[in-house]
C-alpha positions in Angstrom: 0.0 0.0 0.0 1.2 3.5 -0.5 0.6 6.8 1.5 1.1 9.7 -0.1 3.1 8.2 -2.8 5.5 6.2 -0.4 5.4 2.5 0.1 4.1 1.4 3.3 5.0 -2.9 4.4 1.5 -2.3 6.4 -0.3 0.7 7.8 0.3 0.2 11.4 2.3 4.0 12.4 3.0 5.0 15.9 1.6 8.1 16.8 4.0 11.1 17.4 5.0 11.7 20.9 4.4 8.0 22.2 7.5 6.5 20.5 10.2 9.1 20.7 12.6 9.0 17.8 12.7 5.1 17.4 15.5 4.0 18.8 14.5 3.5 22.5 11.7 1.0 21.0 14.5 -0.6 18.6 15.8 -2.2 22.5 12.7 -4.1 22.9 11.7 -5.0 19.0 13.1 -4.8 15.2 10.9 -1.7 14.5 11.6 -2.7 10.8 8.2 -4.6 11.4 6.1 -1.3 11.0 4.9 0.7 8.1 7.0 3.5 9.6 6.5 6.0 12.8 6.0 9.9 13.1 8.5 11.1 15.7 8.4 13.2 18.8 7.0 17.1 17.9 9.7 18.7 17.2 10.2 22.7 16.7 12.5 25.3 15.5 13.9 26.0 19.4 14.6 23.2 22.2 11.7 23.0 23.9 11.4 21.3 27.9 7.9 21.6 27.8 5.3 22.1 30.6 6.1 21.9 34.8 5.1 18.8 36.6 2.8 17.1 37.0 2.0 16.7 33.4 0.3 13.2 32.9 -2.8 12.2 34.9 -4.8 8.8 34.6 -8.6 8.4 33.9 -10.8 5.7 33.5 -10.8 4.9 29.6 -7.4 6.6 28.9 -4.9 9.3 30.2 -4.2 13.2 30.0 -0.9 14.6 29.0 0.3 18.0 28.9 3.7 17.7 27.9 4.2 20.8 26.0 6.0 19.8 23.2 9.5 18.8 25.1 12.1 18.4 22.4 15.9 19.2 21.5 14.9 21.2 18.8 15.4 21.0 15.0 19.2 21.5 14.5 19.9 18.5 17.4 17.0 15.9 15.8 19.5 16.6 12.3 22.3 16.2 14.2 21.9 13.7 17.0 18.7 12.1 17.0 18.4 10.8 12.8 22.0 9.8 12.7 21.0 7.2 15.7 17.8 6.5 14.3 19.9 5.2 10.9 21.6 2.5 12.4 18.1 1.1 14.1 15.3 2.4 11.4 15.6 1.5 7.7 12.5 3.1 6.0 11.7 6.5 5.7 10.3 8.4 8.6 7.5 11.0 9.1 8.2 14.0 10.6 6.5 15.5 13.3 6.9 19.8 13.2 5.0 22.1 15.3 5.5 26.2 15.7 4.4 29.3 16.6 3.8 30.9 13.5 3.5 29.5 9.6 7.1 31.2 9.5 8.3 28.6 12.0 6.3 25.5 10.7 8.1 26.6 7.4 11.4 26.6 8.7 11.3 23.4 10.4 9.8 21.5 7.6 12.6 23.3 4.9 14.9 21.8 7.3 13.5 18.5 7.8 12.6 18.1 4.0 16.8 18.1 2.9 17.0 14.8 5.4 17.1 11.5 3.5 15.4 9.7 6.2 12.7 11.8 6.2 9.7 10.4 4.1 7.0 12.5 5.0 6.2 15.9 6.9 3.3 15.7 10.0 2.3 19.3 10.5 0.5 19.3 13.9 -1.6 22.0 14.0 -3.3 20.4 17.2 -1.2 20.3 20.3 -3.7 21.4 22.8 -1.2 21.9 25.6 0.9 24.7 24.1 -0.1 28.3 24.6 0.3 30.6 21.3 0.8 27.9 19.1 -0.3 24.5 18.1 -4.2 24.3 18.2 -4.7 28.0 17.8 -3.9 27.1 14.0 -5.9 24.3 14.3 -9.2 25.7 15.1 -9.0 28.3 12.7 -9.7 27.2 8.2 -7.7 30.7 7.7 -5.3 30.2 10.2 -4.8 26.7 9.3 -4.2 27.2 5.7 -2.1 30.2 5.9 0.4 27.2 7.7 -0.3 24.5 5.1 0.6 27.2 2.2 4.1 28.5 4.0 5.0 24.8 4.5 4.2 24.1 1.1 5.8 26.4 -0.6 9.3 25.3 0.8 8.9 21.6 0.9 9.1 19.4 -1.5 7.8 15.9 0.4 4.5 14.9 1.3 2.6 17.3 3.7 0.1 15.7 6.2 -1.4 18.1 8.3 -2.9 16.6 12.1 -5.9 18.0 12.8 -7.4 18.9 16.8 -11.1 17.1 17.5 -11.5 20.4 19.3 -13.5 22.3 16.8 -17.4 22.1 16.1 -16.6 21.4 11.6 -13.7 18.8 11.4 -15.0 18.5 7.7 -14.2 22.3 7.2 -10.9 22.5 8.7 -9.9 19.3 6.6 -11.0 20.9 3.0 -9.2 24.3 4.2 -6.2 22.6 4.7 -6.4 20.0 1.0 -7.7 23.2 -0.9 -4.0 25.1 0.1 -2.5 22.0 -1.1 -2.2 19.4 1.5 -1.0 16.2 0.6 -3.0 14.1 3.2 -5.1 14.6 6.5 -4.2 12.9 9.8 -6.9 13.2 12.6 -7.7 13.2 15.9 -5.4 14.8 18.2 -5.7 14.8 22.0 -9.4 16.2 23.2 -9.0 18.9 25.9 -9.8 17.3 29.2 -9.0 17.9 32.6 -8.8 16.5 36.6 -9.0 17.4 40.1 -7.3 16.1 42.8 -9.7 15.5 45.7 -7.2 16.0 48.3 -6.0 19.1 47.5 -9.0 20.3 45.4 -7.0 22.1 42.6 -6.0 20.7 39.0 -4.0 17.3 38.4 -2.2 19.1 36.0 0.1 22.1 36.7 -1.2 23.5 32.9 -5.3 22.8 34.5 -6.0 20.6 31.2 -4.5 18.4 28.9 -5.1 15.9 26.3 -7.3 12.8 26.7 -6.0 9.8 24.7 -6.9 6.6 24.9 -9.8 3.6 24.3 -12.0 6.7 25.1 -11.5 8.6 22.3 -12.0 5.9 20.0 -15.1 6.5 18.8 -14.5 10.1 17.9 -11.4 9.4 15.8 -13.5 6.8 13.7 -16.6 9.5 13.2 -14.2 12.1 12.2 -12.5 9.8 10.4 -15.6 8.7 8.4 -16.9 12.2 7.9 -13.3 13.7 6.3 -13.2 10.9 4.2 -16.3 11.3 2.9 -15.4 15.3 2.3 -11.7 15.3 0.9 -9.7 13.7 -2.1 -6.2 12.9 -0.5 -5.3 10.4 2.0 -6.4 10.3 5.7 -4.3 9.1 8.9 -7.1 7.7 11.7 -5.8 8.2 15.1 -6.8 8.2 18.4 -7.2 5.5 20.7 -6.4 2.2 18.2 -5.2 -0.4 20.5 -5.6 -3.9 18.5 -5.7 -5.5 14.9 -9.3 -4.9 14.6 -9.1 -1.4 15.5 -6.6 -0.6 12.6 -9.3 -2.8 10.3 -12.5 -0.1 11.9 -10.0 2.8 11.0 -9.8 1.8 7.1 -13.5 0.9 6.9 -13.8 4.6 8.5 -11.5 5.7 5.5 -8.1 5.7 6.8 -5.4 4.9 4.4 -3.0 4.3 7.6 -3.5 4.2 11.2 -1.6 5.8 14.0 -1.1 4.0 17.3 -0.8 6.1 20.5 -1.2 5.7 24.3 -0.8 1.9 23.6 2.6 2.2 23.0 2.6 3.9 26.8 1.4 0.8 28.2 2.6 -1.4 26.1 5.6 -0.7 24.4 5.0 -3.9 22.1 1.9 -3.2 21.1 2.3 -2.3 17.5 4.5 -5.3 17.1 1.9 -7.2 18.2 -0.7 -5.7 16.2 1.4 -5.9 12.9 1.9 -9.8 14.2 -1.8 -10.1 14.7 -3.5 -8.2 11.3 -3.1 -11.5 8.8 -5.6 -13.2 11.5 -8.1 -10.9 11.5 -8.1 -10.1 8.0 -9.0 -14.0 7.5 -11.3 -14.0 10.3 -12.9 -11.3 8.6 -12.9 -12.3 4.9 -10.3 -9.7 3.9 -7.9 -10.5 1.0 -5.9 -7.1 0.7 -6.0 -3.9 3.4 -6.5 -1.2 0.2 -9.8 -3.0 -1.0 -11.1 -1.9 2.7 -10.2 2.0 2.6 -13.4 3.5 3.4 -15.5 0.7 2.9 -17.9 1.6 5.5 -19.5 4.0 3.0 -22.4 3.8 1.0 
């Protein structure tokens, strides 16, 4: 199967953010085995993201409110890829997020000249960011203004993540293909929160964060359903996909590939296990080839 133009062994990605670059995973696993990964968010400035406590856990899932922690773009060139070679053989997608399309842009020019990279995740959905992130994502203007700089310096495959925190998912999805996106990937994190009984106040020192997780499932796979039914280029379903038969949901949803998150936070095998486990359930399900099911769940 393809994405984008680029081969894909399977369609099973970890999720930006839950795999780092690749190599801490290549301890426990050949991650050869998967289509490919999107790794950690990574921005134009080092980055150590929000104060502690950052992660809380919830029935159904967990919160995060990281804030983007990364080295920053020169060190991922420098440090991070070079290490990821010697583990990763396939190309990579590239996760990028900024404060301002002049940011995005400079990140993903950078990013584009590296060999490993295959393809270029513009998050325009971190929710736990202040300035930045989701405020692009919430916005069709806003959101295409970034898609354009991006695209205009850039010569790989754009895909642009999309938040589940806006009332028309279908509108922010056309704004981004009609300034030239070269697929959609959807759902970030929805903005949740906690309180601590014992102390009464937020979990989190940023108040809210992300929910990921089983919970969210259902959401990913609606949105999922509805963009595919509104735009011509490829979608990424996210949010939630823990098993074989989640991935298979995802494609009859319309997803071309699927991104696994939180799992890997639990269970750092888990898309191993559900690369391992897809053959089965394809049989079990009368399924011959994974790109005769892309949005078969429609009419």
């Amino acid at each position: 199967m393809t994405l984008c133009g680029l081969e894909l062994d399977n369609p099973v990605i970890p999720a930006s953010g839950t795999f780092g670059y690749g190599y801490e995973f290549a301890e426990y696993y050949d991650i050869n085995c998967l289509g490919t990964f999107s790794f950690k968010g990574t921005t134009k400035e080092p980055r150590f993201g929000n104060p502690q406590p950052r992660i809380a856990e919830c029935a159904g899932g967990m919160l995060n409110a990281v804030g983007l922690q990364n080295p920053g773009v020169d060190k991922v060139l420098s440090e991070e890829l070079p290490r990821l070679a010697k583990v990763f053989h396939k190309p990579v997608m590239a996760n990028v997020s900024g404060f301002s399309p002049e940011e995005y842009a400079y990140v993903c020019e950078k990013l584009d000249a590296a060999p490993q990279v295959g393809w270029l995740e513009v998050n325009i959905s971190c929710p736990n960011v202040h300035g930045g992130g989701m405020s692009f994502g919430t916005d069709p203007e806003a959101a295409a203004g970034v898609v354009r700089a991006v695209k205009a310096v850039t010569a790989k495959p754009v895909i642009v993540k999309l938040t589940p925190n806006v009332t028309d998912i279908v509108s922010m999805a056309r704004a981004c293909e009609d300034a030239g996106a070269d697929g959609i990937s959807l759902i970030n994190t929805l903005q949740a929160m906690r309180i601590d009984l014992k102390t009464k106040k937020p979990l989190l020192a940023n108040v809210t964060g992300g929910l990921s997780g089983p919970a969210v499932f259902p959401v990913a796979v609606r949105m999922v359903y509805q963009v595919y039914e509104a735009v011509r280029i490829p979608v990424v379903g996210v949010g939630g996909v823990s098993s074989a038969e989640d991935v298979i949901e995802m494609m009859l949803a319309g997803a071309t590939a699927v991104e696994v998150g939180a799992a890997n936070l639990t269970d750092p095998y888990v898309c191993r296990d559900i690369v391992r486990d897809l053959p089965g359930v394809m049989e079990k399900y009368g399924i011959e080839n994974l790109r005769d099911i892309i949005g078969g769940a429609h009419g």
